[in-house]
C-alpha positions as CSV (number, residue, x, y, z in Angstrom):
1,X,86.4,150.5,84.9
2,X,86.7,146.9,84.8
3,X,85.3,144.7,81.8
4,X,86.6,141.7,82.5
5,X,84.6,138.7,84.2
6,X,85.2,138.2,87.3
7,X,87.7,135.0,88.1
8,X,85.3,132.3,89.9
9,X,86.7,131.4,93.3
10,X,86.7,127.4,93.9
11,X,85.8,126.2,97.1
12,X,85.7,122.7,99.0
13,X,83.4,120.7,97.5
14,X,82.2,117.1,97.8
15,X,84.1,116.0,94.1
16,X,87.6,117.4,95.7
17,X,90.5,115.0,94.9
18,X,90.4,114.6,99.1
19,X,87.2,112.8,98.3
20,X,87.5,111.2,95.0
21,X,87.9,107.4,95.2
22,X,88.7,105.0,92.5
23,X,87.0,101.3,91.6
24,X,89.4,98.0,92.7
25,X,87.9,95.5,91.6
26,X,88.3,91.6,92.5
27,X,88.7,88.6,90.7
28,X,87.1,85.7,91.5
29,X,90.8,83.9,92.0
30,X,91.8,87.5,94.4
31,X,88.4,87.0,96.7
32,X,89.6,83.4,97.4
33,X,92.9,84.7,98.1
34,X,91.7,87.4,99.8
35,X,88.4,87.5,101.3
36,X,87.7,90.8,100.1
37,X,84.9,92.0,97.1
38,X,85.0,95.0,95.4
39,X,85.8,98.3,96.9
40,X,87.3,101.6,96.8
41,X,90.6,103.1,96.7
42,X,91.4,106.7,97.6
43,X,92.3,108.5,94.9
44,X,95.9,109.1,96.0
45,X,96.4,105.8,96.7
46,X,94.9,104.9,92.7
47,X,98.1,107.3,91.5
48,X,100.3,106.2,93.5
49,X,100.1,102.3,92.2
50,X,99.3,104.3,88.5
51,X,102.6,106.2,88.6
52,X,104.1,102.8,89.5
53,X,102.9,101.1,86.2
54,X,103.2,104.3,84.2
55,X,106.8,103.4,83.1
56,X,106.1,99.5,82.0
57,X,103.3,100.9,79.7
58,X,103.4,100.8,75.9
59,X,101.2,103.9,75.7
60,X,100.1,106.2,78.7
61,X,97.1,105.5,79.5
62,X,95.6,108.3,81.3
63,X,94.9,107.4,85.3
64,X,91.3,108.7,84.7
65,X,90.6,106.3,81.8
66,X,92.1,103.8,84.2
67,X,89.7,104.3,86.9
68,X,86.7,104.4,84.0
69,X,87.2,100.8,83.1
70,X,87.1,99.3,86.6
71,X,90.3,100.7,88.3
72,X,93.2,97.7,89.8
73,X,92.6,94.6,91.2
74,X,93.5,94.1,94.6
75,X,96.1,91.9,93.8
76,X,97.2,94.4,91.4
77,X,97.5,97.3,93.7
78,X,99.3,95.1,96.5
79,X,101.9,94.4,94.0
80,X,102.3,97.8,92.8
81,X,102.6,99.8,96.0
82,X,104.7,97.0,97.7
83,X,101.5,96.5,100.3
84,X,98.0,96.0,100.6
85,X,95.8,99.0,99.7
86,X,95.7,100.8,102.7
87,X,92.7,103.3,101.7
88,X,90.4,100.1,100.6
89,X,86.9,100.4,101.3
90,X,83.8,97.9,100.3
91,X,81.4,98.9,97.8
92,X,78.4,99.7,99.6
């Protein structure tokens, strides 16, 4: 006999990474510049510029705690990714 809880199983839901986005934000300087407001970054795309700033940090500051305070600017991400955001949608 078996006493142990069964393990849950994890399915596809609607908060799966695929799905998660992250803030960019926009300076008032950046929407002159670049037309653009604030938006949305995939999630990937948010780690990918994070792992690129990860090294020039003091302290690690965890890519969730990142995304809290208001994620990248757009300028921000184009810089560290080498080209514009290419997952970069408008806040509704």
């Amino acid at each position: 006999m078996n006493l142990l809880p069964k393990q849950p199983t994890r399915e596809h839901d609607d908060t799966s990474v695929q799905d998660k986005r992250a803030p960019c934000h926009v300076a008032p300087e950046e929407h002159n510049s670049t037309g653009r407001g604030p938006g949305t970054i995939s999630w990937a795309e948010h780690l990918q510029a994070w792992s690129a700033l990860r090294p020039a940090l003091q302290q690690a500051l965890p890519a969730e705690q990142l995304a809290a305070q208001g994620g990248f600017s757009y300028d921000d991400l184009t810089a560290l990714l080498g080209h514009e955001p290419l997952t970069w949608e408008p806040t509704p």
